[in-house]
DOVO-41982 format. One record per residue (C-alpha): x, y, z. Coordinates in Angstrom, 2 decimals, m for minus. Layout:
<nodes>
[[X, Y, Z]],
...
</nodes>
This chain:
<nodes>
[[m10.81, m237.37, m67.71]],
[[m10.01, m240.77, m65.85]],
[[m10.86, m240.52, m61.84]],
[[m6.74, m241.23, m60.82]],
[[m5.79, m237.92, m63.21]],
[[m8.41, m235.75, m61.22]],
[[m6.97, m237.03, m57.79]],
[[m3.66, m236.08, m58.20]],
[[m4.13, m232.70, m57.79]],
[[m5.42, m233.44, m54.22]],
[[m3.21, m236.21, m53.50]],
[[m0.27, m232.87, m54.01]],
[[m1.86, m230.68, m52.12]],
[[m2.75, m232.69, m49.32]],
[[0.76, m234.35, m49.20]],
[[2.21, m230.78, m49.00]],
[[m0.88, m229.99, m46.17]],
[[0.41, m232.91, m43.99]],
[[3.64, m231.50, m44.64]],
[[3.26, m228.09, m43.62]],
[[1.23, m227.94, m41.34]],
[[2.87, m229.44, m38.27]],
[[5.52, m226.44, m39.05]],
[[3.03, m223.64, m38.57]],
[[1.20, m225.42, m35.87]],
[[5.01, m225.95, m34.11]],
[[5.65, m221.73, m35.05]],
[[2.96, m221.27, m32.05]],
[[m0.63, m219.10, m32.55]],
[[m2.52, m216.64, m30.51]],
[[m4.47, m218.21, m27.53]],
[[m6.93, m219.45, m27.56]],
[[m6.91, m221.20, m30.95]],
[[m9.56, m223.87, m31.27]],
[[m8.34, m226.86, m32.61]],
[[m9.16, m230.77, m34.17]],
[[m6.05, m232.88, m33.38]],
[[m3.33, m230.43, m32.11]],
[[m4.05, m228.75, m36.25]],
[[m6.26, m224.90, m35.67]],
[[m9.35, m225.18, m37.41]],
[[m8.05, m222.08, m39.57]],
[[m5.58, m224.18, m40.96]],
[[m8.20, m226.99, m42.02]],
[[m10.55, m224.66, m44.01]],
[[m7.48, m223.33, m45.35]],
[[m6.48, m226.67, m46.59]],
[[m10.09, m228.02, m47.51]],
[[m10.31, m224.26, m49.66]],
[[m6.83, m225.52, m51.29]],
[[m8.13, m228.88, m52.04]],
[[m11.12, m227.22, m53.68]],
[[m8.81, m225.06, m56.11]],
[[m6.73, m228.17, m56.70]],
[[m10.11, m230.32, m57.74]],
[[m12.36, m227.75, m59.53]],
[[m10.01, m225.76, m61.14]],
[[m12.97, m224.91, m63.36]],
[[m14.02, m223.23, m60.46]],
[[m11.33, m221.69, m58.76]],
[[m12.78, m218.37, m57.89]],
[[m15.65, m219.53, m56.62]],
[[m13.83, m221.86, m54.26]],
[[m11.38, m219.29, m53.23]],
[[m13.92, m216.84, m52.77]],
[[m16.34, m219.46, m50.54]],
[[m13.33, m220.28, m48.57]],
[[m12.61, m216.84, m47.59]],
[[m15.93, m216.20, m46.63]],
[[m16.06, m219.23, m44.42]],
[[m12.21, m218.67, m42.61]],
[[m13.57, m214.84, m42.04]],
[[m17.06, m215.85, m40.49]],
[[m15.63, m218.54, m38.72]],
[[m12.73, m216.11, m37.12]],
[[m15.54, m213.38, m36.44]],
[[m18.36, m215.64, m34.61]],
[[m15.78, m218.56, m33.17]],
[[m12.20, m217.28, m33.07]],
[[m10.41, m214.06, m33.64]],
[[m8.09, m212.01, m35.72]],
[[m4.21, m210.55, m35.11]],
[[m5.83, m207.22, m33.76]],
[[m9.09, m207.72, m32.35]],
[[m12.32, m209.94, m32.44]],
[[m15.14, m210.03, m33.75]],
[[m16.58, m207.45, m36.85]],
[[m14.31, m204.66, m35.29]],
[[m11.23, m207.06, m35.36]],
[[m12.05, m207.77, m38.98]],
[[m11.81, m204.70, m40.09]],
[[m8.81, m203.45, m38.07]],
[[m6.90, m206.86, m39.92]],
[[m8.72, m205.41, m43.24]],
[[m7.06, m201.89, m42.28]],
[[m3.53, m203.64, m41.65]],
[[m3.57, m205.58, m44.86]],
[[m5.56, m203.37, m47.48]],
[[m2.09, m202.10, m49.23]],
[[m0.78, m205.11, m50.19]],
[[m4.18, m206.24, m51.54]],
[[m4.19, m203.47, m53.33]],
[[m1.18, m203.19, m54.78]],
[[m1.34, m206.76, m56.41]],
[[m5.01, m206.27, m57.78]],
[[m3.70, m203.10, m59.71]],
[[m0.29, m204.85, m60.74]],
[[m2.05, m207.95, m61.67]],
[[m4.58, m206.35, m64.02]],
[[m1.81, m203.50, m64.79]],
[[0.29, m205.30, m66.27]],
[[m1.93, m208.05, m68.10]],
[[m2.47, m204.53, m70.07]],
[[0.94, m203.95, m70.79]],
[[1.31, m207.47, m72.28]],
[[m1.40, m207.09, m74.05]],
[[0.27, m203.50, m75.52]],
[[3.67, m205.63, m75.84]],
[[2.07, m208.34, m77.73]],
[[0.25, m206.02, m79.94]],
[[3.52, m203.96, m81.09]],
[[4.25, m206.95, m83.01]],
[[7.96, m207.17, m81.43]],
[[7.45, m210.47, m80.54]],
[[7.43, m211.42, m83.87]],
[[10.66, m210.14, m85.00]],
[[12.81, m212.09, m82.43]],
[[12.74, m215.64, m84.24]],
[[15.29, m213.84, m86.54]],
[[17.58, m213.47, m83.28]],
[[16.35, m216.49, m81.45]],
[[17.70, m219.67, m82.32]],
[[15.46, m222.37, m84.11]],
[[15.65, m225.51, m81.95]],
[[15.16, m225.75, m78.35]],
[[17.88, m223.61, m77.00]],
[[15.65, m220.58, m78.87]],
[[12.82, m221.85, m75.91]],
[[15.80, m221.46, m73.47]],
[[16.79, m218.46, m74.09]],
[[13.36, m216.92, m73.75]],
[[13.49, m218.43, m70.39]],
[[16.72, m216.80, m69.65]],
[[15.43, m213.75, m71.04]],
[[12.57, m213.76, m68.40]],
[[14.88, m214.44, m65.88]],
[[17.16, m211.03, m66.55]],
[[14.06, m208.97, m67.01]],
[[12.99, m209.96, m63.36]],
[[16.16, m208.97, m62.00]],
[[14.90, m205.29, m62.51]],
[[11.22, m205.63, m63.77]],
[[8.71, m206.87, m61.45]],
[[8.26, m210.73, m61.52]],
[[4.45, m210.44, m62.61]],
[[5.74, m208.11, m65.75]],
[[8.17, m210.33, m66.78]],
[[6.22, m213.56, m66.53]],
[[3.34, m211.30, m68.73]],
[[5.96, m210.43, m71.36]],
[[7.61, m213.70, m71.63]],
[[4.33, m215.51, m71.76]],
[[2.94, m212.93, m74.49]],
[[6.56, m213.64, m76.12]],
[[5.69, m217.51, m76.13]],
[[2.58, m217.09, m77.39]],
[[3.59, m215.62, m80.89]],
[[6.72, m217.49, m81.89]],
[[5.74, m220.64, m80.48]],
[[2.25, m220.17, m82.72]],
[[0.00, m220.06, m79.33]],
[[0.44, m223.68, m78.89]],
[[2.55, m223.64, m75.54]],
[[3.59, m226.37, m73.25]],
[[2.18, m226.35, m70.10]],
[[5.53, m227.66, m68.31]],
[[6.82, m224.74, m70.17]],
[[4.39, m222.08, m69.22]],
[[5.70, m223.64, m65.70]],
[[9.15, m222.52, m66.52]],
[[8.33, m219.11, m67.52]],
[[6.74, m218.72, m64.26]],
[[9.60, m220.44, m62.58]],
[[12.35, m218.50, m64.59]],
[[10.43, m214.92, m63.79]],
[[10.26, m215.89, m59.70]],
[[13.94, m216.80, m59.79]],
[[15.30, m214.19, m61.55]],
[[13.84, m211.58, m59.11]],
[[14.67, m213.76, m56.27]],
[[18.21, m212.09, m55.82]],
[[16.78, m208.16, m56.57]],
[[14.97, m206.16, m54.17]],
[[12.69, m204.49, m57.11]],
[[12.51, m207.79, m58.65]],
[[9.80, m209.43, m56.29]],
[[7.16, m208.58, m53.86]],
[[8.94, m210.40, m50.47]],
[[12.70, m208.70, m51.11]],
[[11.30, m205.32, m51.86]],
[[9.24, m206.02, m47.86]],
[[13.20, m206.90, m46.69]],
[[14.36, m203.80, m48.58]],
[[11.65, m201.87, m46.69]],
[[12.43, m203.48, m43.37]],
[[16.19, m202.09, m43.51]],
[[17.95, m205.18, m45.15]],
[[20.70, m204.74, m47.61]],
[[20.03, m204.97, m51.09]],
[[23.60, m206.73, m51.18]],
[[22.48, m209.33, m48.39]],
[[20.09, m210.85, m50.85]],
[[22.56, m210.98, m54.07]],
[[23.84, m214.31, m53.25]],
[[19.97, m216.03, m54.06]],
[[21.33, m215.10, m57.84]],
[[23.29, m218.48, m57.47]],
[[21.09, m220.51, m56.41]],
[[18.49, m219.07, m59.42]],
[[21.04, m219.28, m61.93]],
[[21.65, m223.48, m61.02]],
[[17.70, m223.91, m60.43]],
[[17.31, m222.34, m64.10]],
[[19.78, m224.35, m65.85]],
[[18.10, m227.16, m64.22]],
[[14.54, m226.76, m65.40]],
[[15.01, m224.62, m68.13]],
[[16.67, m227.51, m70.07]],
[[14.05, m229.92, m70.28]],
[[11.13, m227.61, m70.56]],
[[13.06, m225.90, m73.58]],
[[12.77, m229.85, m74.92]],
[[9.05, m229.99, m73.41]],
[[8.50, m227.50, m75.76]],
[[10.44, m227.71, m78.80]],
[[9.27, m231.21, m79.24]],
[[5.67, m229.69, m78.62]],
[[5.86, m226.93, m80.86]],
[[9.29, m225.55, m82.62]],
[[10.08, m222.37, m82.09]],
[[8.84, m220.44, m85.27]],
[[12.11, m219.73, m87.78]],
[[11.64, m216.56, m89.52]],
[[9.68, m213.25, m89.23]],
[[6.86, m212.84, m91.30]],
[[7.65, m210.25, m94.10]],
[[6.80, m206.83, m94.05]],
[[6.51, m207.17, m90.26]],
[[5.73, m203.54, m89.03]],
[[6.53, m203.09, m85.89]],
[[4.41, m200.14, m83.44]],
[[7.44, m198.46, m81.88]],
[[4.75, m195.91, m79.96]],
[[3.30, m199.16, m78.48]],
[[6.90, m200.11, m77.40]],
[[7.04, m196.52, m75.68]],
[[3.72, m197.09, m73.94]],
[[5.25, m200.32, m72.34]],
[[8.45, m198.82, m71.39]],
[[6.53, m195.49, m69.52]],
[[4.26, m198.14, m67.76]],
[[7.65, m200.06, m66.44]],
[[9.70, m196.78, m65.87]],
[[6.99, m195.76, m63.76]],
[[6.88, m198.90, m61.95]],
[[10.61, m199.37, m61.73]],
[[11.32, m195.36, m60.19]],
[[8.84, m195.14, m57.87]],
[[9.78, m198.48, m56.37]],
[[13.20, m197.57, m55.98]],
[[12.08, m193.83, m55.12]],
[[9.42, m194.94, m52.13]],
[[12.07, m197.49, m50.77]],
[[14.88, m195.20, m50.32]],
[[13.08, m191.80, m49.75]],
[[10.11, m193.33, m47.38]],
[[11.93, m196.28, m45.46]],
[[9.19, m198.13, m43.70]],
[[6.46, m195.30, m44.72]],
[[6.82, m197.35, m48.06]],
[[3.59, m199.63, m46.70]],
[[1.29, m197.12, m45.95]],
[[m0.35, m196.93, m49.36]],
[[0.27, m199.22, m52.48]],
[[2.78, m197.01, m54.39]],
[[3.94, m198.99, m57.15]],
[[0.21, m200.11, m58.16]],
[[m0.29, m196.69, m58.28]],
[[2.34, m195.77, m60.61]],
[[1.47, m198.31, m63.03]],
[[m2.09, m197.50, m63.54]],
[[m1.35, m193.95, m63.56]],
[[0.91, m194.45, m66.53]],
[[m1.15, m196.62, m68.10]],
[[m3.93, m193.62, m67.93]],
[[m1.84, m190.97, m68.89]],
[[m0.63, m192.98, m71.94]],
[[m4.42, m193.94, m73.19]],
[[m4.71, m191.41, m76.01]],
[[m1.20, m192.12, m77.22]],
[[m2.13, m195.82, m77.26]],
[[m5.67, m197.08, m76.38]],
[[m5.15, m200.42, m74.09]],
[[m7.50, m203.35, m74.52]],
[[m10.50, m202.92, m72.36]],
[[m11.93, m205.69, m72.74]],
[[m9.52, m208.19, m70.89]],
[[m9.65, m206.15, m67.66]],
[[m12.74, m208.49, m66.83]],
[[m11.11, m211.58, m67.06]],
[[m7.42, m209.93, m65.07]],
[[m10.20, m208.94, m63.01]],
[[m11.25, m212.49, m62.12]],
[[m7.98, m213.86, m61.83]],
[[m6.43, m211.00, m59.61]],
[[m9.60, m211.71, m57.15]],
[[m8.77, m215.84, m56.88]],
[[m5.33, m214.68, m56.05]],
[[m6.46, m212.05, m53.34]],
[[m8.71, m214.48, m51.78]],
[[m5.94, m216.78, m50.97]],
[[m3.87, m213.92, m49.86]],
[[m6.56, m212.69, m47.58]],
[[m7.73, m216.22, m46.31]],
[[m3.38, m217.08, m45.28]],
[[m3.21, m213.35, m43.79]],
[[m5.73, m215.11, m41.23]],
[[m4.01, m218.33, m40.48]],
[[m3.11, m217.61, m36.60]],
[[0.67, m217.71, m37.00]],
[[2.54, m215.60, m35.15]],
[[6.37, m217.33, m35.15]],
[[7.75, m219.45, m37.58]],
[[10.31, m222.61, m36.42]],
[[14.05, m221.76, m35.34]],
[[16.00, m219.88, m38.05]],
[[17.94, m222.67, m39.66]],
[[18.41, m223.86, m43.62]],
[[15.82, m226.50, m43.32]],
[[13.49, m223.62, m41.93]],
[[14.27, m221.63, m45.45]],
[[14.13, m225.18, m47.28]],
[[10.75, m225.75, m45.77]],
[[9.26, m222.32, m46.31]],
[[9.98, m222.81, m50.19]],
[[7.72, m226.03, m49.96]],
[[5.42, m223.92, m48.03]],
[[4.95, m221.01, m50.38]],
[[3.72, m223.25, m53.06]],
[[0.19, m223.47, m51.31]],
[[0.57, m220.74, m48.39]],
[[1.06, m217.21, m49.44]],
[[4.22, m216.22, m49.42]],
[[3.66, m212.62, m48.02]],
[[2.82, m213.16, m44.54]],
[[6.31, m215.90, m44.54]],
[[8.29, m213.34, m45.52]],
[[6.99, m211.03, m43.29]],
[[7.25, m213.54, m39.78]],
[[10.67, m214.28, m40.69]],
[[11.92, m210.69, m41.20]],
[[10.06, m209.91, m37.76]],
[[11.77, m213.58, m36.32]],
[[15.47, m212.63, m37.42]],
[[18.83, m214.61, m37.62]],
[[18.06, m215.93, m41.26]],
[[20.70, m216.14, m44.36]],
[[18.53, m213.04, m46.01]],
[[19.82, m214.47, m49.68]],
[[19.08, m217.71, m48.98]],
[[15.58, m217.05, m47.77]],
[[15.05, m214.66, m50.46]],
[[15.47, m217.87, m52.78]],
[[13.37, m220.13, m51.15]],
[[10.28, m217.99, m50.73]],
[[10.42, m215.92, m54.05]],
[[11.44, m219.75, m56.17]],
[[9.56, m221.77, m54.09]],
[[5.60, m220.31, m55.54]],
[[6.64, m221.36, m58.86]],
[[5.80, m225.31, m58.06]],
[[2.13, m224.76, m58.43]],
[[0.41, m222.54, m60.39]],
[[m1.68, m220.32, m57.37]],
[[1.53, m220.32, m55.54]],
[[2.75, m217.14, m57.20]],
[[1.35, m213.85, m58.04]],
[[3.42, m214.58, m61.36]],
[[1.63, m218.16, m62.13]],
[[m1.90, m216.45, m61.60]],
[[m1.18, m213.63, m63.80]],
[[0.44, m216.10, m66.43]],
[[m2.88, m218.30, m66.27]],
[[m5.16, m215.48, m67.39]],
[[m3.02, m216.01, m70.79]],
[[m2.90, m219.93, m70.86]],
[[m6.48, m221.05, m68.90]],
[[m4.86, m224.33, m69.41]],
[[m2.22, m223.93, m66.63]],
[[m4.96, m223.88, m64.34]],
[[m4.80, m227.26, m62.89]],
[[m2.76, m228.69, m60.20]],
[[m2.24, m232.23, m61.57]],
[[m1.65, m230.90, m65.46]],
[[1.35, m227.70, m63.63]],
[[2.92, m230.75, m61.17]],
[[3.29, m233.45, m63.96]],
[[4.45, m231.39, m66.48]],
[[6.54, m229.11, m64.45]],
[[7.91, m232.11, m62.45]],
[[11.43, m230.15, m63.79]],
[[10.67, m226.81, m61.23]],
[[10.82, m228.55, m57.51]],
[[13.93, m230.27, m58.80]],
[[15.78, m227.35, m59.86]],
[[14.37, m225.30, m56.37]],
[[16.36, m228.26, m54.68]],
[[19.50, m228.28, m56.94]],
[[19.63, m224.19, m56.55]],
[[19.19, m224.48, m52.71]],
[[21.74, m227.48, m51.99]],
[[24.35, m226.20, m54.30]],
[[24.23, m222.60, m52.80]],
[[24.19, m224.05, m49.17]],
[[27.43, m226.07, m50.54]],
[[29.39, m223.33, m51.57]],
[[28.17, m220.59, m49.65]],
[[26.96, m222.37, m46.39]],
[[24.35, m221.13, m43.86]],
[[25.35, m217.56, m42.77]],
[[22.51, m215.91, m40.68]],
[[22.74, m211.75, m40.09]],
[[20.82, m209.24, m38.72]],
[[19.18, m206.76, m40.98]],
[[22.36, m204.88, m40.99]],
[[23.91, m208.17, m42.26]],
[[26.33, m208.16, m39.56]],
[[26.46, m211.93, m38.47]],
[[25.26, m211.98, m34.36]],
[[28.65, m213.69, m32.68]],
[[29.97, m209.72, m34.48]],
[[27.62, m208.24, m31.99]],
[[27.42, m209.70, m29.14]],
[[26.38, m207.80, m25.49]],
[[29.79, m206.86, m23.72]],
[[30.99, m209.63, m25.57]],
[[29.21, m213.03, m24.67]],
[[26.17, m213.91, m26.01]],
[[22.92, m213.69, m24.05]],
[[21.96, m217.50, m22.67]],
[[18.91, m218.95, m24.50]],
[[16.65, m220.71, m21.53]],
[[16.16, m224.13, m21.36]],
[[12.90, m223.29, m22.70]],
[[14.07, m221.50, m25.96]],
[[16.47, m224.62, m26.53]],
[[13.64, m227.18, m26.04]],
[[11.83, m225.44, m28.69]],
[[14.32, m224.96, m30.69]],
[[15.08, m228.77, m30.50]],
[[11.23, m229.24, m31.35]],
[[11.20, m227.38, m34.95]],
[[14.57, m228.90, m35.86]],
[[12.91, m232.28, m35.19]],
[[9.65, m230.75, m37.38]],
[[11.88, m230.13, m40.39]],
[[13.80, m233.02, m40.32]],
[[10.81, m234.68, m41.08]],
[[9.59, m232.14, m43.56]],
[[12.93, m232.90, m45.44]],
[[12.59, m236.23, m44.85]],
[[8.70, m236.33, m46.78]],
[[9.72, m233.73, m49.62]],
[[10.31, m236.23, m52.45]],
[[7.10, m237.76, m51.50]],
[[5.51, m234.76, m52.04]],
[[7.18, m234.71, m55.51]],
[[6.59, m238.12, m56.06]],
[[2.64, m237.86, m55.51]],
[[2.72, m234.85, m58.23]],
[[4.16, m237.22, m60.65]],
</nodes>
């Protein structure tokens, strides 16, 4: 491989570094923070772990693994944690954050079974006949991936439409394309609250399901706008296949296993987030659900054992990088704004998405549908940046690699952009409280409460930080290319 292909993987993630970090470093940490340059040292293994995924992608467990043990045993001996210091404060920050680890380790490796079961009914093989033969057959898979999201989790759809791409595209898959399944799966659950991990946590937190429908627009530009040339990525990589074999047999009780494995996941989402409110974190309910149907149904249909090890592996790269962000010490993001939600779409791409989420719900006054597009899309530009693109990459080890996901899905970050400009154009920037009631509707005996002259200042400072962020984000593209 020459020496300027290996480097670009770096030269991306340390564009996006420089760009980010000034952000989170602006949001403000808890004192006292030791730091090289105005930057926390958290941040800088963070970054030098990232750069280690992006290089030795051969490696990327390892790496993520060694760079959680070094960010943990750095905050116990030099620094500290959100709730306490030392060993005791590392387990009380284990104790705050052992649900949501939990819940993606048994959804990641949960459902890399059910595509496994979905694959193996041989369905997949009957939909050339309803597909079309060119390359708007490879677009409407996409599209297809994109409506399943909308009420299947993200993960499960990016499983079945990567399982679906394996067979009628003869296992010889584009890796731009495997980019745009990812891509397609993130944005369609962007606008649902049971679509995606961060608007099922606004759900929770008392948000309107209806204050996030508007991100549908901006998913439905950003997937015309990828989905087009990676269906020609692909088509002129491998054609869609044109007919069904004959005497296809398809396993109908296989089907049935995969649709009691997504019923269960699907009810007890909605069931815990209605009937439990904010009780809905206090165990990982939904994980749960879908290994529990996935037991029950073993004697019916016997799931494939053997690739647990290998989910296994891939869930635990992902839950390293989780664990390692839940660390960083951020404890406010910039002012709510649109270049705030346009920055924290760059951001999710190499910062976990899941702690974002949850400072801005805590922080307030955002467009809830236009954040809900930015941080559910926004993973999709590099493969580790979603739970979705490091379930998809236990299918396609190929995808794992920075430079190879950036290059060929150059197509994603320009369709996040499109999605986002063209939804602030026609919709505009309309922050609300969680009951989405805009503030000026409720203000204290009817003026609003003065901001100091210290809450303007700052204010003034993370406009100034995003305006720069903007300002650097088709570099960031540009060094990807």
């Amino acid at each position: 491989m020459p020496r300027s292909f290996r480097l670009r993987p770096v030269l991306v993630v340390i564009a996006l570094l420089c760009w980010a970090l000034p952000a989170l470093a602006e949001g403000g940490a808890r004192p006292p923070i030791p730091s090289v340059g105005g930057i926390p040292i958290d941040f800088i293994l963070f970054g030098m772990t990232l750069i280690g995924v992006a290089l030795f992608h051969h490696y990327t467990l390892q790496v993520a693994a060694t760079g959680l043990t070094v960010i943990s045993l750095y905050n116990i001996f030099f620094s500290s944690f959100k709730h306490g210091i030392g060993i005791a404060g590392f387990f009380s920050h284990l104790g705050h954050e052992w649900v949501i680890i939990v819940n993606l380790f048994c959804l990641l490796t949960g459902f890399a079974l059910l595509a496994n079961h979905f694959e193996e009914s041989e369905l997949p093989k009957l939909l050339p006949k309803f597909l079309p033969d060119d390359w708007k057959g490879a677009f409407a898979l996409l599209v297809m991936c994109f409506f399943m999201s909308a009420f299947l989790d993200n993960i499960a759809a990016a499983m079945i439409g990567g399982a679906i791409a394996q067979t009628v595209f003869n296992r010889r898959v584009h890796v731009g394309y495997i980019a745009a399944i990812v891509a397609a799966s993130n944005a369609g659950g962007a606008g649902s609250v049971v679509g995606d991990t961060t608007t099922t946590m606004m759900w929770i937190s008392g948000i309107s399901p209806i204050a996030v429908l508007p991100a549908f627009l901006a998913a439905g530009v950003a997937l015309v706008v990828f989905g087009i040339p990676a269906a020609l990525q692909q088509h002129r990589h491998s054609p869609i296949v044109k007919d069904p074999p004959e005497n296809l047999h398809v396993d109908w009780s296989r089907m049935g296993v995969v649709g009691v494995i997504l019923a269960a996941a699907i009810s007890v989402n909605v069931f815990v987030n209605l009937k439990l409110g904010e009780d809905a974190e206090s165990l990982p309910f939904i994980g749960v659900a879908v290994w529990a149907a996935i037991l029950v149904t073993a004697p019916w249909r016997k799931p494939t054992w053997s690739l647990l090890p290998e989910a296994a592996k891939g869930s635990a790269f992902l839950l390293a990088l989780v664990l390692s962000a839940t660390m960083m010490p951020v404890e406010k993001l910039p002012a709510a704004a649109w270049p705030t939600a346009l920055g924290l779409g760059f951001l999710s791409s190499i910062f976990d998405n899941i702690p974002l989420t949850a400072l801005a719900i805590k922080q307030g006054g955002y467009d809830w549908g236009m954040l809900a597009y930015t941080v559910g899309f926004g993973g999709s530009m590099i493969w580790f940046g979603s739970s979705a693109g490091v379930a998809i990459s236990n299918l396609y080890p190929e995808a794992k690699s920075v430079g190879r996901w950036v290059t060929s899905g150059w197509h994603v970050p320009i369709g996040y952009v499109a999605g986002f400009f063209v939804m602030l154009g026609l919709l505009g920037w309309h922050p609300t409280d969680k009951r989405h009631v805009e503030p000026s509707a409720h203000e204290t005996h009817g003026t609003a409460a003065p901001a100091s002259a210290r809450d303007a200042q700052d204010a003034e400072g993370a406009r100034d930080v995003l305006d720069a962020q903007v300002a650097l984000a088709p570099a960031v593209v540009d060094a990807g290319r």
